[in-house]
N, C-alpha and C positions, 0 to 999 in steps of 0.2 A: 275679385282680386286673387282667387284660387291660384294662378299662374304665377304669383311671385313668391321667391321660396327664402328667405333666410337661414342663414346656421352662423349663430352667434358664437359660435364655440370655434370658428376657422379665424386665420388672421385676412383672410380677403375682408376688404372696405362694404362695410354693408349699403353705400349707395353705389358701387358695384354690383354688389349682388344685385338690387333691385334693380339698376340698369342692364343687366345680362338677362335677367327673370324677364323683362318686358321686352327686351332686343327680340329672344328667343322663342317668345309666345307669337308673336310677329312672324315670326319667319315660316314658323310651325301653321300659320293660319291659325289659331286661337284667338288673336286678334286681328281684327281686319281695318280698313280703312274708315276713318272717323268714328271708331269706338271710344268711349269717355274710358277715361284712366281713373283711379280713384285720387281723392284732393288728398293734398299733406295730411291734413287732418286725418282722414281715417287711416292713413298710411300709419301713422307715428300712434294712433288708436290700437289697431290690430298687434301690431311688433314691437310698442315699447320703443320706438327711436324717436330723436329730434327732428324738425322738419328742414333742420340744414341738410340732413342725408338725405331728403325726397330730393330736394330743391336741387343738390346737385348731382343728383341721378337724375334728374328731369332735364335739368342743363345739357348735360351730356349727349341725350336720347333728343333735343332740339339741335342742338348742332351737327349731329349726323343725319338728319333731314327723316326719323322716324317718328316723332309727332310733333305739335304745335300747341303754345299755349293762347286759350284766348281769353281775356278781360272779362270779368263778369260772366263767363260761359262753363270755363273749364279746361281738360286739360285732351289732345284729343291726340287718337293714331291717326299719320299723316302721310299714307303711303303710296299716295297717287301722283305719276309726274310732273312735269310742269310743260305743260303745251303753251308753244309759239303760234303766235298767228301775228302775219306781216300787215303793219300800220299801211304800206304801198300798196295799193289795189283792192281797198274799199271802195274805190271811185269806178271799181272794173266787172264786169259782168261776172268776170272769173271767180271773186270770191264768193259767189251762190252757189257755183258751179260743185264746190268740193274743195277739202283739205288733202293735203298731201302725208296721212298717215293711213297706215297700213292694213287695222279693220276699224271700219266706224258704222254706225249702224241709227237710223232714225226711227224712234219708236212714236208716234202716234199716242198720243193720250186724250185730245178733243177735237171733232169737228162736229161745227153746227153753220147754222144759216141767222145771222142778227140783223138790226140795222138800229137805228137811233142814238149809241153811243156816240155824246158828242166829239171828243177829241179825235175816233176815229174817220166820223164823216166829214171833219175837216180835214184832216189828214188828205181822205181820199176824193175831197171835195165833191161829198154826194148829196145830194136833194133829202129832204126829210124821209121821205120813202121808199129808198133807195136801199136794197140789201144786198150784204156781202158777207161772204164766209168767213169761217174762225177756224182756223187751224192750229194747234198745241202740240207742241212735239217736242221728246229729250233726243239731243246727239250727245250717244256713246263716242268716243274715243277712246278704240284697245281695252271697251268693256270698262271704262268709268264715264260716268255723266258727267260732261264738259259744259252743256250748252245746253240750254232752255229756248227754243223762241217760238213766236206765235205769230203766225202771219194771217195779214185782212186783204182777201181778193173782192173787187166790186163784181158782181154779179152781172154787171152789163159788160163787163172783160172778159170775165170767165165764165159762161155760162153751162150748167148741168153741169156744175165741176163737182165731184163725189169727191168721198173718201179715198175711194181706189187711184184716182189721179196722185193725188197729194201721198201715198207711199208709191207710187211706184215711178214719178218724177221729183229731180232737183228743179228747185225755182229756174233755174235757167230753162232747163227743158220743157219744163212746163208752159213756158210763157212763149219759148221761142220757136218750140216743136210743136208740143198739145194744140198752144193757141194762137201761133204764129202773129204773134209780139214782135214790134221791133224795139228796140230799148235806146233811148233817147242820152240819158244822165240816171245819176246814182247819187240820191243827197244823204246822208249819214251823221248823224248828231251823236254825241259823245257822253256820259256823263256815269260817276259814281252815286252809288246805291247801295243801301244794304237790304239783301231776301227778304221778301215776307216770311212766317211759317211754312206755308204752302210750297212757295218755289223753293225754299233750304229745303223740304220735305223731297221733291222731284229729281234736286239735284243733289238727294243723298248727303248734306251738310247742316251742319250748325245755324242754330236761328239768328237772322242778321247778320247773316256770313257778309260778307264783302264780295261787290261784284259789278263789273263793268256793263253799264246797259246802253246798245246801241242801237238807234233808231234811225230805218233807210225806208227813204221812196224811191219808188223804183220808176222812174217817169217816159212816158211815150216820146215820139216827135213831134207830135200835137202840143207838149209839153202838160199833157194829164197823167195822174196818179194809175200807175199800172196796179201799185202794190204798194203795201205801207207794214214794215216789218219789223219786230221788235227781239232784239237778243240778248239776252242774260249770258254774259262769261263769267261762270265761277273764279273769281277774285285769287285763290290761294292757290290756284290748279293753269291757271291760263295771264301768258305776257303777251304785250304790242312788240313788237320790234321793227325799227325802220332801216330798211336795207338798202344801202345805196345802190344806185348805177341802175 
């Protein structure tokens, strides 16, 4: 907490001071995004103040949209935007295809070759022997982790599919270009969640962060499982919005 400075000797409001001290260290990159702040407690420890001066330097420094408090967690630097993604055309091939911001970037963290998890071989409605890939990967948006998702292709779809496919195709192209897929329907289930360790760790947040997780099969005209795809939306960082017309 080096970066916060009081001088008890000025007439400036000392939960100004500490809201300026923390505005400042922010702007400076001293403090970056989801850094813990220190609690009232050590605040009112180190300088001798009440913790109504933290509380309502904390207030302040929440209302200008520079950190967040959360329950049981702590207090955190909150400086990453708020990404839209349209609730209209989940149902469309186009939402695999790519977002409409500026640099985004797919980092690759796992691919293997599994088979036997059951919810996935239902999903993908394969025979007990029947394998298919794992793919793991963070999307950056403008260099903050937005999205987490992991996608199960069956191996009788996509065959000798590598590593090298999966970074250098979007699921659209992969399926439509690579393996000439024709895509039938798009089914998409909905539901809140909160991070395990692991995924908060991936996507650079708090344990039990909050976060929408959406589940899509991606189905043939045969009406089989092309693909069975799992997305984690960072909760604090990312809204639905439904857009008319």
């Amino acid at each position: 907490m080096n970066y916060i400075k009081i001088d008890k000797t000025i007439k400036k409001a000392l939960y100004l001071q500490i809201k300026d001290s923390i505005e400042e260290a922010i702007q400076q990159g001293i403090l970056s995004d989801n850094d813990r702040l220190p609690t009232e407690s050590e605040l009112c420890e180190v300088f001798g103040i009440s913790d109504i001066v933290v509380k309502n330097a904390y207030k302040l420094l929440v209302k200008q949209g520079l950190i967040m408090r959360v329950q049981g967690s702590g207090t955190f630097v909150s400086t990453r935007k708020i990404y839209k993604f349209p609730l209209k055309g989940f149902d469309k091939l186009g939402s695999f295809a790519g977002y409409s911001y500026t640099t985004k970037e797919k980092r690759i963290i796992l691919f293997d070759q599994n088979a036997g998890q059951t919810h996935i071989m239902e999903a993908l409605k394969l025979k007990e022997t029947d394998l298919y890939s794992v793919s793991k990967y963070v999307i950056f948006i403008e260099n903050a982790e937005v999205l987490l998702q992991t996608v199960y292709l069956p191996e009788k779809s996509f065959p000798k599919l590598s590593i090298y496919d999966i970074e250098r195709y979007n699921l659209s192209d992969l399926m439509t270009k690579r393996y000439d897929h024709h895509i039938f329907k798009i089914k998409n289930g909905f539901s809140p969640i909160n991070l395990s360790s692991s995924e908060a760790m991936l996507l650079n947040t708090y344990k039990h962060a909050a976060a929408h997780r959406v589940r899509t099969t991606i189905m043939s005209s045969q009406d089989e499982p092309l693909l069975y795809l799992e997305t984690l939306f960072l909760g604090q960082y990312t809204q639905f919005e439904v857009i008319m017309g």
